[in-house]
N, C-alpha and C positions, 0 to 999 in steps of 0.2 A: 504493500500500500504506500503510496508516494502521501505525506504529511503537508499538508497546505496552513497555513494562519493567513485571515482575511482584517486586512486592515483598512477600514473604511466605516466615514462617522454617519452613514447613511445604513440604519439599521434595515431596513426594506433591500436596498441595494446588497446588505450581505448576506441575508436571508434569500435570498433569487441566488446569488452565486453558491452561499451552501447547496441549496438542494437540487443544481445543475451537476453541481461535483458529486454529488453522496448518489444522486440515481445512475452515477455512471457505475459503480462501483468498486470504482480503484483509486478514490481520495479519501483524506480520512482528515475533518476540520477539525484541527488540536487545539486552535484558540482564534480567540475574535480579540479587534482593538479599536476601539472609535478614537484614538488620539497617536499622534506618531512617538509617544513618550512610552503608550502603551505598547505600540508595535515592536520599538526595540526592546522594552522589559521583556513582553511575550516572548520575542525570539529567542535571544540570548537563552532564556530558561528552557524554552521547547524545542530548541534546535531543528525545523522544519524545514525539509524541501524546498519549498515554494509558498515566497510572502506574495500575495496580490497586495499592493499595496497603492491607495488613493494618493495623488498628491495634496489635496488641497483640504487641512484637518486641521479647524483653529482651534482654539487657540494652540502656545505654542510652535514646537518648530514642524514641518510639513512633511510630506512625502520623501522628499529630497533628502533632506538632513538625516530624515529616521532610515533611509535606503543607505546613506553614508556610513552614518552610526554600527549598522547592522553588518553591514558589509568587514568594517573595519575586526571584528571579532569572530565572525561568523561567515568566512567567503565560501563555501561549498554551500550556502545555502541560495538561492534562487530569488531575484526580485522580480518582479512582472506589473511596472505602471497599470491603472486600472482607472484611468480619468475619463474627464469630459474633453479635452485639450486638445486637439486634431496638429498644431502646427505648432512649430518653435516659436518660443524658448523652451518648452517643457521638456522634450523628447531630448535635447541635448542636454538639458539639466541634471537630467534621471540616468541617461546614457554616462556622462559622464561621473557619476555617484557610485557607477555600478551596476545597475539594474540591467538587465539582458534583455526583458520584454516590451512592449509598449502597444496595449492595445484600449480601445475605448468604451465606456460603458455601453454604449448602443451594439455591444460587436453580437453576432450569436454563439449558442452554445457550439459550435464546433469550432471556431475562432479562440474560443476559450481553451477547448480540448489541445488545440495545436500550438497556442502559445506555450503549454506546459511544456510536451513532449519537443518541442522545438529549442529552448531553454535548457533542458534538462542533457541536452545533446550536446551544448556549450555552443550552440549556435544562437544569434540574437534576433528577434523575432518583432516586426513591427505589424499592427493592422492593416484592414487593408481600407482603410478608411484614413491611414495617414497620410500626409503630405509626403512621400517618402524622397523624393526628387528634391525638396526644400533641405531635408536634413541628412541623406548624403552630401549634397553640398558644403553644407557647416562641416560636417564632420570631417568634409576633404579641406577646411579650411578656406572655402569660396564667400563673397560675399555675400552675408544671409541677414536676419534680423538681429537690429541692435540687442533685442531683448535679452540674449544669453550673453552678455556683458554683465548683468545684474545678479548678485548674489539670490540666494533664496528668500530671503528676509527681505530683499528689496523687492522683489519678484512678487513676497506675501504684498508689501504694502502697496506697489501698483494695483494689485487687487482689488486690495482694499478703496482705492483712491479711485478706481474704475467702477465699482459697487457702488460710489456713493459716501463712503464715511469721510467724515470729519477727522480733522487736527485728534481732538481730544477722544472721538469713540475709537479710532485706530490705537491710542494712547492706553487706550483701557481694556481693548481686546490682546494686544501683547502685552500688558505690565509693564510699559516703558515710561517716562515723559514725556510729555506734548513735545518739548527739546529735543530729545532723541530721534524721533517722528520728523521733525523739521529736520535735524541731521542725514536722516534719509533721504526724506522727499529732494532733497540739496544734493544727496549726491546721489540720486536717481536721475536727476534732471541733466546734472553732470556727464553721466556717461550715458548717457541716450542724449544729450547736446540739444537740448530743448530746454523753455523757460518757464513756462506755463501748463497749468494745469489741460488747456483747452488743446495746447498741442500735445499731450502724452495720451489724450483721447483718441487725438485722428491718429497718431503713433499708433497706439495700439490695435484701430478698427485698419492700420495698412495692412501690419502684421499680422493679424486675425489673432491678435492675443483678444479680442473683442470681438462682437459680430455687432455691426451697424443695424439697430432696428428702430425701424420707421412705424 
């Protein structure tokens, strides 16, 4: 039996992914994690196969980090992105962290079945709903989206900033300073070489770090 941990803070979404794996009959869910603090605690102690792991799990640190984290004590074990995210920066994010898979929650169940066995092979496995011409290119070092310039934490607060939140509810969803927050935002703006909030909108709906909806 191949050992999966599902880490994702959308309980309905891990509940669909359990009982996709458990009716096939050859995965066996050793543990669940709605937070990427819980996913590396989980692992580290369950030692599994194959993490599906969300990137995007607040508070705290994300997909990314918790794929690092994991990675760094525990590399025979298998990460497999599990987002909504179709285009970079993510897929290099994750790629670069370690993570061998990358596919999207819309994928189907046998999408599912192939990312394992494709992973599990030491081969790296992208959906087929990714941009995947976008992110060989990064990967060969061609010119791609500013976006993977930006740490994870920077990455979080574009989000955030793209969602909607303020100075201060960004402040209080990571436990940091309103200061801090602006330290970011400052040097977000910095290396994506924009000034304004209005431009890191259209930045991001170039990129499709956004979808523009009318």
């Amino acid at each position: 039996m191949t050992s999966v941990l599902l880490a994702e803070d959308q309980g309905l979404v891990r509940e669909g992914i359990r009982k996709i794996l458990e009716g096939a009959g050859e995965y066996d869910i050793v543990g669940e994690a709605s937070t990427g603090e819980e996913a590396v605690r989980l692992t580290l102690h369950l030692r599994p196969d194959i993490v599906f792991m969300d990137l995007h799990m607040p508070p705290g640190y994300g997909g990314i980090e918790a794929t690092r984290r994991i990675l760094r004590t525990c590399p025979e074990t298998r990460v497999i992105a599990l987002t909504i995210f179709t285009d970079n920066p993510y897929p290099i994010q994750i790629f670069d962290a370690g993570a061998m898979g990358y596919i999207t929650k819309a994928c189907t169940a046998q999408e599912l079945f192939e990312a394992i066995k494709s992973v599990q092979a030491g081969k790296r496995y992208l959906g087929s709903t990714i941009n995947s011409e976008d992110i060989i290119d990064t990967l060969l070092n061609k010119p791609g989206s500013p976006f993977v310039r930006l740490s994870e934490r920077e990455l979080q607060v574009v989000q955030m900033i793209l969602d909607g939140y303020k100075t201060q509810d960004i402040s209080d969803s990571l436990s940091v300073s309103p200061k801090t927050v602006a330290t970011y935002r400052q040097r977000i703006y910095g290396k994506l070489g924009i000034s304004t909030e209005l431009e890191l909108i259209k930045l991001a709906i170039r990129y499709q770090v956004i979808e523009w909806v009318t």
